[in-house]
PDB file of the backbone (N, CA, C, O) and the ligand in Angstrom, with CONECT records:
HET     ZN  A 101       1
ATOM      1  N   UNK A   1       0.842  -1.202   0.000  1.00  0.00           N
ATOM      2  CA  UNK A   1       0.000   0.000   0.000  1.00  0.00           C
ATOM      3  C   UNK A   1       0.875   1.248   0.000  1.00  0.00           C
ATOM      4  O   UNK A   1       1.948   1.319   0.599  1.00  0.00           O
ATOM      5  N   UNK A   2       0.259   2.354  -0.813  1.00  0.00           N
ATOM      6  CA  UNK A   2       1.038   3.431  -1.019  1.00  0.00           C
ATOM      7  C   UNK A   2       0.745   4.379   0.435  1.00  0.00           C
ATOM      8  O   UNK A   2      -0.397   4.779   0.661  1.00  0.00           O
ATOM      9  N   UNK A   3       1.985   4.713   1.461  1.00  0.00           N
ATOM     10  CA  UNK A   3       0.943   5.456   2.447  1.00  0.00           C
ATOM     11  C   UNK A   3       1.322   6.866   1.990  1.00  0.00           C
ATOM     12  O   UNK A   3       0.895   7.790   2.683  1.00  0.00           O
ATOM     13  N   UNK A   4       2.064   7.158   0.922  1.00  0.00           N
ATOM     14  CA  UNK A   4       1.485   8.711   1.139  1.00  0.00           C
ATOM     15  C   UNK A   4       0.882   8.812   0.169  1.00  0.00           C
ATOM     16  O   UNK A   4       0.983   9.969  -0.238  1.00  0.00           O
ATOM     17  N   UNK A   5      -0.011   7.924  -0.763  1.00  0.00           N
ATOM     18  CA  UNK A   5      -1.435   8.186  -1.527  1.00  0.00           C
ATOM     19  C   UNK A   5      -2.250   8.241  -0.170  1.00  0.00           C
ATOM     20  O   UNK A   5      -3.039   9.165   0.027  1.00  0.00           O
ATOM     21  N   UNK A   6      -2.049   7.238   0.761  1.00  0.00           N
ATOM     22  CA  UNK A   6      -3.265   7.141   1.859  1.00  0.00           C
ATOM     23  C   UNK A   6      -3.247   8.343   3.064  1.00  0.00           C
ATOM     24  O   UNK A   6      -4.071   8.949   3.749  1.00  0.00           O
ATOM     25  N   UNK A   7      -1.614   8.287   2.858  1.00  0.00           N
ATOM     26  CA  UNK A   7      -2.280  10.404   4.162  1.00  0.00           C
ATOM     27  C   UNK A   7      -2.700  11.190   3.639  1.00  0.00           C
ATOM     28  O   UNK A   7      -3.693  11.609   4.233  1.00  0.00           O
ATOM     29  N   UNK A   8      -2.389  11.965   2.303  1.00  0.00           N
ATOM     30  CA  UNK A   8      -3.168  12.819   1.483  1.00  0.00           C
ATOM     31  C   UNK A   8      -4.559  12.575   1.106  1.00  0.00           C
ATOM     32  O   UNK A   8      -5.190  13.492   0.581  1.00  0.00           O
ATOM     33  N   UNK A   9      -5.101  11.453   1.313  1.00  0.00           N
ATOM     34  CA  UNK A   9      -6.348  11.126   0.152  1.00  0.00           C
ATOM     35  C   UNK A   9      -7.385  10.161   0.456  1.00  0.00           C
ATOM     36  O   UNK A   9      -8.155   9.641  -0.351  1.00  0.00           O
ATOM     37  N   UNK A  10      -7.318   9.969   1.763  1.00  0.00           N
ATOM     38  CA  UNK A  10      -8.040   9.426   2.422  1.00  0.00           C
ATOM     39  C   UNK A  10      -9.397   9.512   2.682  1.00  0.00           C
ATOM     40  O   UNK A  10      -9.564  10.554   3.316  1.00  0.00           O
ATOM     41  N   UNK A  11     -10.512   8.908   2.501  1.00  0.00           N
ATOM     42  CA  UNK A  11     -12.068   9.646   2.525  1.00  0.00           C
ATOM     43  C   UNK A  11     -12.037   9.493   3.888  1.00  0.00           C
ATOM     44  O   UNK A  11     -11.570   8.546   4.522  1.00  0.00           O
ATOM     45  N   UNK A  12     -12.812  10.954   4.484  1.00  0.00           N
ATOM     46  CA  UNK A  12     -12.571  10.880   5.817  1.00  0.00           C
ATOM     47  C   UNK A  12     -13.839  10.086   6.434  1.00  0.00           C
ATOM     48  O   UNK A  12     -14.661   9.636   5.636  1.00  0.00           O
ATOM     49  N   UNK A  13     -13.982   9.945   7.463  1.00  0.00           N
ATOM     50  CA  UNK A  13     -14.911   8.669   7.533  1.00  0.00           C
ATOM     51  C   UNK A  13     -15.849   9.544   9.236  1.00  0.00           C
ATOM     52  O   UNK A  13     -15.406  10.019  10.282  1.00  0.00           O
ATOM     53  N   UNK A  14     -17.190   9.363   8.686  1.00  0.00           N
ATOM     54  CA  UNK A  14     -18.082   9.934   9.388  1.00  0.00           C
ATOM     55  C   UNK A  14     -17.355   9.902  11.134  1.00  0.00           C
ATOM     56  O   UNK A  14     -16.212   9.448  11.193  1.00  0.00           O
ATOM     57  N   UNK A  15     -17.720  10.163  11.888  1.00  0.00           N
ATOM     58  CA  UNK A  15     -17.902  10.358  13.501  1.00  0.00           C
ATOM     59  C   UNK A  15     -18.738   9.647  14.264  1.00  0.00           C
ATOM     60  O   UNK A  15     -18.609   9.439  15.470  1.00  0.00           O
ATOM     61  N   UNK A  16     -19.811   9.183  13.386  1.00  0.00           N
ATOM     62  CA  UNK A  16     -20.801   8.123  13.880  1.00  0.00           C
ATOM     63  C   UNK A  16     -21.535   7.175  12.799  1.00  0.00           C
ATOM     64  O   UNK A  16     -22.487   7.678  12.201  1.00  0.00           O
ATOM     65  N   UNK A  17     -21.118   5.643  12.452  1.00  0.00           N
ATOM     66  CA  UNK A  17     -21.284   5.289  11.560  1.00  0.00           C
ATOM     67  C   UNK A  17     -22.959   4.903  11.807  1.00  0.00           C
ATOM     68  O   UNK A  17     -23.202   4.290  12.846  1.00  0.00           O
ATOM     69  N   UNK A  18     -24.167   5.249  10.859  1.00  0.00           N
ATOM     70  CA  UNK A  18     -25.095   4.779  10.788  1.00  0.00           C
ATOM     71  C   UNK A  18     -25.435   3.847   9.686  1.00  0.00           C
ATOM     72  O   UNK A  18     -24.770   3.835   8.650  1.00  0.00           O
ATOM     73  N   UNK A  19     -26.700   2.876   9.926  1.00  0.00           N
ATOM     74  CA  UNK A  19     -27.128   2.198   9.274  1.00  0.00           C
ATOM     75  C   UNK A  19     -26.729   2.351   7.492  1.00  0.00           C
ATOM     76  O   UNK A  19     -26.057   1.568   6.821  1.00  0.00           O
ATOM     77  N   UNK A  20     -27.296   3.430   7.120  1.00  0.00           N
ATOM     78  CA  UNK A  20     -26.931   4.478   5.838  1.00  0.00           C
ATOM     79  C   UNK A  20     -25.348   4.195   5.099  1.00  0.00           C
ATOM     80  O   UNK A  20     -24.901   3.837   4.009  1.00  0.00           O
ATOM     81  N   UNK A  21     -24.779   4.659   6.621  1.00  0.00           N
ATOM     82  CA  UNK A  21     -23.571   4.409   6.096  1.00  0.00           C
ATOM     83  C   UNK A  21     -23.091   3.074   5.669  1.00  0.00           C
ATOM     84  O   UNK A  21     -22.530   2.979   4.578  1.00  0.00           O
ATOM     85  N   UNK A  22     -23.272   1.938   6.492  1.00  0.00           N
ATOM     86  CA  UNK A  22     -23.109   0.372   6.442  1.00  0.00           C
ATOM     87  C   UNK A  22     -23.699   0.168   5.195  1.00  0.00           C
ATOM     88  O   UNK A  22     -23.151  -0.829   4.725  1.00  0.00           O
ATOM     89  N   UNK A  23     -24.697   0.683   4.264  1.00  0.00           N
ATOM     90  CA  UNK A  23     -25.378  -0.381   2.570  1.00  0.00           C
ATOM     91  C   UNK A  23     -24.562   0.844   1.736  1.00  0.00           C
ATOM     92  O   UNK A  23     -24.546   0.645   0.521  1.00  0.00           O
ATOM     93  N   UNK A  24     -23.778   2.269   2.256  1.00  0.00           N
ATOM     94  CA  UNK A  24     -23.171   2.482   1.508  1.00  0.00           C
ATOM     95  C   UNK A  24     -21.296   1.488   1.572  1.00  0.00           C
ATOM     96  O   UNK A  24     -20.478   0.976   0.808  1.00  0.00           O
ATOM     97  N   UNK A  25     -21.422   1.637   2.395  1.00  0.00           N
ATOM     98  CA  UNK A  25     -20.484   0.813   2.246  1.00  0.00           C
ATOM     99  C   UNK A  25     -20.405  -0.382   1.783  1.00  0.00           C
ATOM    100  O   UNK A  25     -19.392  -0.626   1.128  1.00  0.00           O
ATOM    101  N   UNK A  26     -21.191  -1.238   1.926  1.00  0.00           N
ATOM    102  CA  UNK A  26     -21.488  -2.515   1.460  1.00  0.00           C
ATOM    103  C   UNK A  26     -21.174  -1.963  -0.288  1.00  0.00           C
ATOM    104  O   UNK A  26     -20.320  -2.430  -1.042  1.00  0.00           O
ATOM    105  N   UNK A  27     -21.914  -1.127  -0.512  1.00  0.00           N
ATOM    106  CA  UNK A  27     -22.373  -1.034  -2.180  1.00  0.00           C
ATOM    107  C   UNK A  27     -20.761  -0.795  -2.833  1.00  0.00           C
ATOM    108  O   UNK A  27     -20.340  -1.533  -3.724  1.00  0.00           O
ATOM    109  N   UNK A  28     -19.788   0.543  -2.153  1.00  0.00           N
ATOM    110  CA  UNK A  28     -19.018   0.571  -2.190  1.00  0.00           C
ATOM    111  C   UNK A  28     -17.666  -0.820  -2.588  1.00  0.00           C
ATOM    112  O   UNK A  28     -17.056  -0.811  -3.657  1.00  0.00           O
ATOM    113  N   UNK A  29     -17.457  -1.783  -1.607  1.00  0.00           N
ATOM    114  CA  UNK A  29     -17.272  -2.613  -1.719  1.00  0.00           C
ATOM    115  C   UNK A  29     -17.038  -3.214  -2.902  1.00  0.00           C
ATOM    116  O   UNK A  29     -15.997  -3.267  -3.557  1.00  0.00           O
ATOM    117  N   UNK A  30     -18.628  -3.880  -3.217  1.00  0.00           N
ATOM    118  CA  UNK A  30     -18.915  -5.164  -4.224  1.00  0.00           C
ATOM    119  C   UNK A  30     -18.904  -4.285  -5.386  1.00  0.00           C
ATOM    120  O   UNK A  30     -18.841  -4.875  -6.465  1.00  0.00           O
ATOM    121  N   UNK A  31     -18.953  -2.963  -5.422  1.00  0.00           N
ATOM    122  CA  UNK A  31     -18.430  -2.019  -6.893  1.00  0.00           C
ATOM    123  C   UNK A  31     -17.038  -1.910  -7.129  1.00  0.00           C
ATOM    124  O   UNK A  31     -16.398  -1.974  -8.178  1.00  0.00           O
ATOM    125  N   UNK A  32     -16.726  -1.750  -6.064  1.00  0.00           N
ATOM    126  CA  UNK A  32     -15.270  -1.398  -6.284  1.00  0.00           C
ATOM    127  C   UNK A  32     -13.898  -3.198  -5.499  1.00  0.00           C
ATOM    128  O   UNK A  32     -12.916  -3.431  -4.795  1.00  0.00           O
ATOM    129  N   UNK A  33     -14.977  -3.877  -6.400  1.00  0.00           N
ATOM    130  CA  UNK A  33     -14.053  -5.410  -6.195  1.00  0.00           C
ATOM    131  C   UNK A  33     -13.027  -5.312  -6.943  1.00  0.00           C
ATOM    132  O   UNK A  33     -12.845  -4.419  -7.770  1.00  0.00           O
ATOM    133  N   UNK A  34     -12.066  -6.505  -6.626  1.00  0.00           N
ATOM    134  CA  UNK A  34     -10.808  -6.410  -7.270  1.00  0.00           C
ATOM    135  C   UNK A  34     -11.266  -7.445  -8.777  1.00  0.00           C
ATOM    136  O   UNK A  34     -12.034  -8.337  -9.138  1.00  0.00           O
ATOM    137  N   UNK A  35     -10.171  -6.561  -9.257  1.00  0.00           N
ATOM    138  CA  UNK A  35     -10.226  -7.822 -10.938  1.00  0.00           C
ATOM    139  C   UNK A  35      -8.706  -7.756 -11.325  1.00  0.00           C
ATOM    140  O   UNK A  35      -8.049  -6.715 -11.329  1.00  0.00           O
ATOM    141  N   UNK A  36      -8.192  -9.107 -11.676  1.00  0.00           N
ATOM    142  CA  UNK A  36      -6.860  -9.448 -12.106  1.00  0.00           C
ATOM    143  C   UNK A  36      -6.619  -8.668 -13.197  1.00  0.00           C
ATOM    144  O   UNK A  36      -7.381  -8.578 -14.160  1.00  0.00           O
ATOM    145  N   UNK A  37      -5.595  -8.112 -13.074  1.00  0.00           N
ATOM    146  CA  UNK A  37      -4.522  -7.945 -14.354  1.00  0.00           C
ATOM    147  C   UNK A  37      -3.571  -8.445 -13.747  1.00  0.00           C
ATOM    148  O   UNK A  37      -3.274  -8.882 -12.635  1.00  0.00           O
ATOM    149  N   UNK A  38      -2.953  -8.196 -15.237  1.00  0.00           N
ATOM    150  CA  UNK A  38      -0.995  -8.540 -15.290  1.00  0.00           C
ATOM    151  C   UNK A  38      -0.003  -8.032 -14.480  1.00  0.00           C
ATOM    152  O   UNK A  38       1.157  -8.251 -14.134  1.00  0.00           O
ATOM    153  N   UNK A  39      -0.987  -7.209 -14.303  1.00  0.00           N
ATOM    154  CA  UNK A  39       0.741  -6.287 -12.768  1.00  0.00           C
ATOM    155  C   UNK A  39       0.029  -6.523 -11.197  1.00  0.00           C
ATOM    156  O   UNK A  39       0.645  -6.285 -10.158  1.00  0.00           O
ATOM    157  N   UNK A  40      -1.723  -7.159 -11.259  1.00  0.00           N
ATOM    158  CA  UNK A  40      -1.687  -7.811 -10.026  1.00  0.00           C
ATOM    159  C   UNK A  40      -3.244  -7.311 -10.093  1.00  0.00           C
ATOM    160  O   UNK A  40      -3.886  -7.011 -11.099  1.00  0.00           O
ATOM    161  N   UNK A  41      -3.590  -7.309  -8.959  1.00  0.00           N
ATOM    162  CA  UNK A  41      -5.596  -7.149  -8.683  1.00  0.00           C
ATOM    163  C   UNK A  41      -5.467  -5.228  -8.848  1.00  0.00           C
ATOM    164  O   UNK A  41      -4.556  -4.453  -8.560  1.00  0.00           O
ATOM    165  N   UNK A  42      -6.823  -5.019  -9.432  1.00  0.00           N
ATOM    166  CA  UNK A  42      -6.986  -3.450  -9.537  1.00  0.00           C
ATOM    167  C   UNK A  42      -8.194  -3.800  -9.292  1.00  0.00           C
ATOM    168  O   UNK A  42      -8.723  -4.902  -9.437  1.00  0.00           O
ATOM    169  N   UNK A  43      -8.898  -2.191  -8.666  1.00  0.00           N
ATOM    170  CA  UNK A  43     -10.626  -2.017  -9.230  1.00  0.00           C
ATOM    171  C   UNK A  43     -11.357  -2.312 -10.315  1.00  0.00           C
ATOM    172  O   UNK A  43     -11.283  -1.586 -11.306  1.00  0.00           O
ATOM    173  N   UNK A  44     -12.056  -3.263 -10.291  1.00  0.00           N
ATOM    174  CA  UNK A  44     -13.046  -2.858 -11.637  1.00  0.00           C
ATOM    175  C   UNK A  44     -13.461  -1.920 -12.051  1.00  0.00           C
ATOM    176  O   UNK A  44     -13.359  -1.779 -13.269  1.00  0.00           O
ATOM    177  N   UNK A  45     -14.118  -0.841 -11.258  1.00  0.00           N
ATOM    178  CA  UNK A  45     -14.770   0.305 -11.422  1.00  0.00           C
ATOM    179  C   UNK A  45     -13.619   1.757 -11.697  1.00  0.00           C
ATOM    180  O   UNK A  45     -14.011   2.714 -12.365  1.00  0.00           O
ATOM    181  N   UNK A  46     -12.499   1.731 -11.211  1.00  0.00           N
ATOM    182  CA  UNK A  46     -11.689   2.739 -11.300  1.00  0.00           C
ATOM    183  C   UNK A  46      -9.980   2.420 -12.354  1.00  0.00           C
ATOM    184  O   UNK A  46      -9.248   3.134 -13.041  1.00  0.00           O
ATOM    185  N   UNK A  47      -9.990   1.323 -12.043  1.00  0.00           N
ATOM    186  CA  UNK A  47      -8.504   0.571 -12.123  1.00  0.00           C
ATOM    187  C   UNK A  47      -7.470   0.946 -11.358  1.00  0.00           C
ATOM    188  O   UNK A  47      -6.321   0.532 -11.511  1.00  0.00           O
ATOM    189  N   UNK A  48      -7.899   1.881 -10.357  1.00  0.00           N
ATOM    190  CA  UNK A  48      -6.573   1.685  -9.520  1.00  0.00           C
ATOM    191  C   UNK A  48      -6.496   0.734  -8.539  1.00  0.00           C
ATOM    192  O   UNK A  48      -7.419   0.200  -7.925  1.00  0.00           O
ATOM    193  N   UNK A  49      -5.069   0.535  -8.426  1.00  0.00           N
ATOM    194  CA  UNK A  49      -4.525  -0.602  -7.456  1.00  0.00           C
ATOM    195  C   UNK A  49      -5.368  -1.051  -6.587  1.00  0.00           C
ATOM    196  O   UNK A  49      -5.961  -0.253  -5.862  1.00  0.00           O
ATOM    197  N   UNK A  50      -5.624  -2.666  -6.475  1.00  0.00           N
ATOM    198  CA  UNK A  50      -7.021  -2.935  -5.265  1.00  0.00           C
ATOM    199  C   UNK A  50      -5.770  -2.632  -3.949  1.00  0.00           C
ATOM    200  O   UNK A  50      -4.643  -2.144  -4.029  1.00  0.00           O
ATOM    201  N   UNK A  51      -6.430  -3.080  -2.948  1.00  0.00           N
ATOM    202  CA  UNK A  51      -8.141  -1.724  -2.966  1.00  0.00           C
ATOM    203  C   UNK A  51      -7.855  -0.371  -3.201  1.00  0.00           C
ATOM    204  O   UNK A  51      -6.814   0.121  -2.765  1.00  0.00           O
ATOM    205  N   UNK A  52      -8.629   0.252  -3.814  1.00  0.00           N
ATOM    206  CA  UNK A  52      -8.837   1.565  -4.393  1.00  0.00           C
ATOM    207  C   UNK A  52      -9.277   2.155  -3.083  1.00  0.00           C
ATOM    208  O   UNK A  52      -9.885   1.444  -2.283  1.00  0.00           O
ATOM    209  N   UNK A  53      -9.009   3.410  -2.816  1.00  0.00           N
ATOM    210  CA  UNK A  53      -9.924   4.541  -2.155  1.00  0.00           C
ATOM    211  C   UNK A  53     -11.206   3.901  -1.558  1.00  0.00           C
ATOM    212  O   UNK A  53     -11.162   3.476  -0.404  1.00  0.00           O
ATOM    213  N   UNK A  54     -12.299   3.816  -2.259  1.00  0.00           N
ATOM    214  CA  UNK A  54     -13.611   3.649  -1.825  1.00  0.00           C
ATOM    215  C   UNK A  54     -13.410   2.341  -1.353  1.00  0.00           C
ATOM    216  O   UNK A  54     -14.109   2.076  -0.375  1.00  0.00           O
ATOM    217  N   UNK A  55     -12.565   1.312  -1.798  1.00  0.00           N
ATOM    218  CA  UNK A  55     -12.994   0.338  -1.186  1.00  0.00           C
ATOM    219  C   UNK A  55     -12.274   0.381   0.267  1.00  0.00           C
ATOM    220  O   UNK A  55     -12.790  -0.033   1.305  1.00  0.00           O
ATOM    221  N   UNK A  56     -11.356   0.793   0.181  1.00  0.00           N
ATOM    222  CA  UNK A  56     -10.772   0.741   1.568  1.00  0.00           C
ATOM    223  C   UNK A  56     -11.508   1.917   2.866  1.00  0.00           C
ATOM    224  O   UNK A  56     -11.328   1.898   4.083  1.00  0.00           O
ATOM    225  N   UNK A  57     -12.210   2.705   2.171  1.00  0.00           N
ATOM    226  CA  UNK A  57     -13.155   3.687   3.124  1.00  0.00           C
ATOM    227  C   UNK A  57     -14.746   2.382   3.397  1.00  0.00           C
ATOM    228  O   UNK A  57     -15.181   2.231   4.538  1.00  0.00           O
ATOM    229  N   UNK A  58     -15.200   1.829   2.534  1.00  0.00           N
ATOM    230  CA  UNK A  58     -15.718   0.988   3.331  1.00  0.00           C
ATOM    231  C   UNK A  58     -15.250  -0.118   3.871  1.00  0.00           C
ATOM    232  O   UNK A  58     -16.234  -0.616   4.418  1.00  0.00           O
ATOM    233  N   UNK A  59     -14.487  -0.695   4.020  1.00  0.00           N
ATOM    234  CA  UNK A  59     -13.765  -1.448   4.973  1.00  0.00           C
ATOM    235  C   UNK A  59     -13.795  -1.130   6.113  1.00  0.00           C
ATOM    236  O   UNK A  59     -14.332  -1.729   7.045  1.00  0.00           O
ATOM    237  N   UNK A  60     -13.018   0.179   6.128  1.00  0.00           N
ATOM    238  CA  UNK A  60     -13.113   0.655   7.637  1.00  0.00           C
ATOM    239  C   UNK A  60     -14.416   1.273   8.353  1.00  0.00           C
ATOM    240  O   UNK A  60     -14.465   1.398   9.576  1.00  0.00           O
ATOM    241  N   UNK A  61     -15.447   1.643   7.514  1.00  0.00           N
ATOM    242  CA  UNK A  61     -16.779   1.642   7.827  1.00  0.00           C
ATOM    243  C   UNK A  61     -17.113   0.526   8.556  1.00  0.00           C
ATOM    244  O   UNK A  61     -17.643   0.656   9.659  1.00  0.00           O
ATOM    245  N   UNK A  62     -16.780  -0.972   7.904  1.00  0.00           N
ATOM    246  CA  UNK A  62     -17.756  -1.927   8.207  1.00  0.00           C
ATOM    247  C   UNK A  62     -17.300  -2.506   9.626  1.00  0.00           C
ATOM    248  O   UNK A  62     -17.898  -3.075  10.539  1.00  0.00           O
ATOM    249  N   UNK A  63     -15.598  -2.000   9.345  1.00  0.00           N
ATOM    250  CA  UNK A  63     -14.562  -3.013  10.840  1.00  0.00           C
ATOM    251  C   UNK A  63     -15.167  -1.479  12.087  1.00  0.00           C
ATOM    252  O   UNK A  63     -15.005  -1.752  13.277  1.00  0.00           O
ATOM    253  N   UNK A  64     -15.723  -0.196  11.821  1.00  0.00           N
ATOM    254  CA  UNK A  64     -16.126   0.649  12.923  1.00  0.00           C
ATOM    255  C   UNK A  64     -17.253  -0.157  13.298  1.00  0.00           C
ATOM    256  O   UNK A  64     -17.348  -0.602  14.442  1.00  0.00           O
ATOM    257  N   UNK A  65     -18.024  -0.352  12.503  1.00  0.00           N
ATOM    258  CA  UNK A  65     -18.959  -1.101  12.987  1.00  0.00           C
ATOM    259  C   UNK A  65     -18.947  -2.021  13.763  1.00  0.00           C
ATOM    260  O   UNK A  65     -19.896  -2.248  14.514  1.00  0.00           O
ATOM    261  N   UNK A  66     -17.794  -2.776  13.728  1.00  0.00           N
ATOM    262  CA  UNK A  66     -17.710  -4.324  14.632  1.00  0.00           C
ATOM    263  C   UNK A  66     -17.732  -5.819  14.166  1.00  0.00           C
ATOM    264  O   UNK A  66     -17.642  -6.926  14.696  1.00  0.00           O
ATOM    265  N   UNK A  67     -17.952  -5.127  12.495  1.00  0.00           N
ATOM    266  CA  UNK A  67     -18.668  -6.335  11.675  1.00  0.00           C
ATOM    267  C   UNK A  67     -16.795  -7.287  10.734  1.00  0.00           C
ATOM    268  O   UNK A  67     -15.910  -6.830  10.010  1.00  0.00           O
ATOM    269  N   UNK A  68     -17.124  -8.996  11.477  1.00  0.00           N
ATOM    270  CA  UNK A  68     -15.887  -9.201  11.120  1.00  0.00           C
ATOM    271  C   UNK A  68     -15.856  -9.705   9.362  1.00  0.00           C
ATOM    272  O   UNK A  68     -16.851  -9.551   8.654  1.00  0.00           O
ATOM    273  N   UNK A  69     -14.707 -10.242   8.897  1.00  0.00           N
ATOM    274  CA  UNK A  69     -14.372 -10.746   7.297  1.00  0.00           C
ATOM    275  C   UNK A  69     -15.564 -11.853   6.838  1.00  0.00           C
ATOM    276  O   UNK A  69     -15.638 -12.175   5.652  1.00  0.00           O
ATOM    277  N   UNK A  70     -16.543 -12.450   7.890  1.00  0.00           N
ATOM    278  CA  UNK A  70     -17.293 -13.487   7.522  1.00  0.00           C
ATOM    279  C   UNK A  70     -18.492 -12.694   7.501  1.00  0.00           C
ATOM    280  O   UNK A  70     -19.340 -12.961   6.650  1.00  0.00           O
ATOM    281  N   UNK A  71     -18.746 -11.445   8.586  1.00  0.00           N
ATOM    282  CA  UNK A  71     -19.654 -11.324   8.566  1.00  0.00           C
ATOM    283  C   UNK A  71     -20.234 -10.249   7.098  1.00  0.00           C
ATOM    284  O   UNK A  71     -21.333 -10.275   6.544  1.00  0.00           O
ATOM    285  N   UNK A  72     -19.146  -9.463   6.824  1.00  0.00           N
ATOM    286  CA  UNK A  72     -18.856  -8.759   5.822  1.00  0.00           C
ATOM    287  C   UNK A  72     -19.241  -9.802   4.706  1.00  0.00           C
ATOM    288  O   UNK A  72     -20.279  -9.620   4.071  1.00  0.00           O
ATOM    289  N   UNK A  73     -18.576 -10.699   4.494  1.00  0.00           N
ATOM    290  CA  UNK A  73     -18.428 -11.964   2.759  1.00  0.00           C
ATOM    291  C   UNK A  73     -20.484 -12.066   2.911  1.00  0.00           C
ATOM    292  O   UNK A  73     -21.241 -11.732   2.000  1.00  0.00           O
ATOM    293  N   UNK A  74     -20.970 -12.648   4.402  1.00  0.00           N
ATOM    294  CA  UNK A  74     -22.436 -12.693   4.354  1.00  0.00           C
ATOM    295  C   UNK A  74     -23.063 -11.664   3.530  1.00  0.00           C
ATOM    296  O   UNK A  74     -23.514 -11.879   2.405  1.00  0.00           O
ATOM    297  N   UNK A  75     -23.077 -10.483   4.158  1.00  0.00           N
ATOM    298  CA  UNK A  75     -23.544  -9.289   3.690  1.00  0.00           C
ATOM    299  C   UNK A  75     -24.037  -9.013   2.447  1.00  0.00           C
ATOM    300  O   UNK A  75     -25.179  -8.883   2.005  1.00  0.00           O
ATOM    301  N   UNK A  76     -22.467  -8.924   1.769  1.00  0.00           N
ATOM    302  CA  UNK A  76     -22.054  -8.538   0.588  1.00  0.00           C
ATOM    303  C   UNK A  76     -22.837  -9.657  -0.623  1.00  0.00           C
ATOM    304  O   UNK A  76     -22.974  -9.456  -1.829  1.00  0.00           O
ATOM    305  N   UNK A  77     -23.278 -10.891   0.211  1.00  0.00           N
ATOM    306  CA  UNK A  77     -23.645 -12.146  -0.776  1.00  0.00           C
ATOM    307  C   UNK A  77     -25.181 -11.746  -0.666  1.00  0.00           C
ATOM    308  O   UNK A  77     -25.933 -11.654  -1.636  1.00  0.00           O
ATOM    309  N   UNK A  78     -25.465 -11.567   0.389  1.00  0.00           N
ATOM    310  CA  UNK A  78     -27.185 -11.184   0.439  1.00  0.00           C
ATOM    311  C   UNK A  78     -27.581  -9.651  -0.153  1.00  0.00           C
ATOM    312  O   UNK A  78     -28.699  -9.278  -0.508  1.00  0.00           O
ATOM    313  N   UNK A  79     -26.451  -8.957  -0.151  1.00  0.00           N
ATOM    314  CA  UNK A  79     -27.384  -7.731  -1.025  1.00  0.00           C
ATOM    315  C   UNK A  79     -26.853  -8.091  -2.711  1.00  0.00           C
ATOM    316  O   UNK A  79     -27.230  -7.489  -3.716  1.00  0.00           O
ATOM    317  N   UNK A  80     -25.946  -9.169  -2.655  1.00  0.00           N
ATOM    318  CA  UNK A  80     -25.669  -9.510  -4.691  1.00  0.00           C
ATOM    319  C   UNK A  80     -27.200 -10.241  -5.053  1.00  0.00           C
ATOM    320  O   UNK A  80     -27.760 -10.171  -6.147  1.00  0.00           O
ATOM    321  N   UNK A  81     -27.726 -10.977  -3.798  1.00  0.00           N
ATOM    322  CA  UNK A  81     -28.951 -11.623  -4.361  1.00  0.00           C
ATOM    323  C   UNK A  81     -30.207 -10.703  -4.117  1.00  0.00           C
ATOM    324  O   UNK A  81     -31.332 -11.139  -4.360  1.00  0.00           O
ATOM    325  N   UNK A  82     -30.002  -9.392  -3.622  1.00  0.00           N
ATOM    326  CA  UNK A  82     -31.293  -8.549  -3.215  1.00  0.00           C
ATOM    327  C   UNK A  82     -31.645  -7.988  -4.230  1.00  0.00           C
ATOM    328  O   UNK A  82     -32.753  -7.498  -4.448  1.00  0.00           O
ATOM    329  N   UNK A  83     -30.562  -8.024  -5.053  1.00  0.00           N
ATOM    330  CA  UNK A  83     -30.099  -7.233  -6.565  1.00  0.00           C
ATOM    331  C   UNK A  83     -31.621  -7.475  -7.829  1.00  0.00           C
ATOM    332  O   UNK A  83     -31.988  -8.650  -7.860  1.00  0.00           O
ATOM    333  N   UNK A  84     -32.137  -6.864  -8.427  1.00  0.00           N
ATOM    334  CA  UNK A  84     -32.943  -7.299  -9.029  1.00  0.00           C
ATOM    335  C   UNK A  84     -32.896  -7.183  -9.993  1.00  0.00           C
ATOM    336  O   UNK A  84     -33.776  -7.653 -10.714  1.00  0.00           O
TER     337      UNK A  84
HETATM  338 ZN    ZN A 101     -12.448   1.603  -6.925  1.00  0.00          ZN2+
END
């Protein structure tokens, strides 16, 4: 990880995470998944280096929350099937 892309450029992350925030984050996430190339995993949605920005601002949304890597993979699988 680049950290001085990440001290400069960091999305700053609310003061009190609500509900709101958690399906943006979720959405965040499963948009901004990784996809292989040749020099290694990037965003789908942006192409920069996984994780990109947004995905790593919901990450830390979801770990403020309390919510762990299984409970997150759940989540993320039940709103791909909420999908219509
Ligand atoms: Zn992205």
């Amino acid at each position: 990880m680049d950290s001085i892309d990440e001290a400069l450029d960091e999305i700053p992350l609310p003061p009190y995470i609500s509900a709101e925030d958690v399906t943006f984050a979720l959405r965040a996430i499963s948009v901004h998944a990784a996809e292989q190339w040749p020099d290694g995993p990037r965003c789908r949605n942006d192409r920069a280096p996984h994780p990109c920005r947004l995905h790593r601002w919901g990450s830390r949304i979801l770990t403020m929350r309390g919510l762990t890597d299984q409970q997150i993979t759940t989540m993320l699988a039940e709103q791909e099937a909420a999908r219509p």
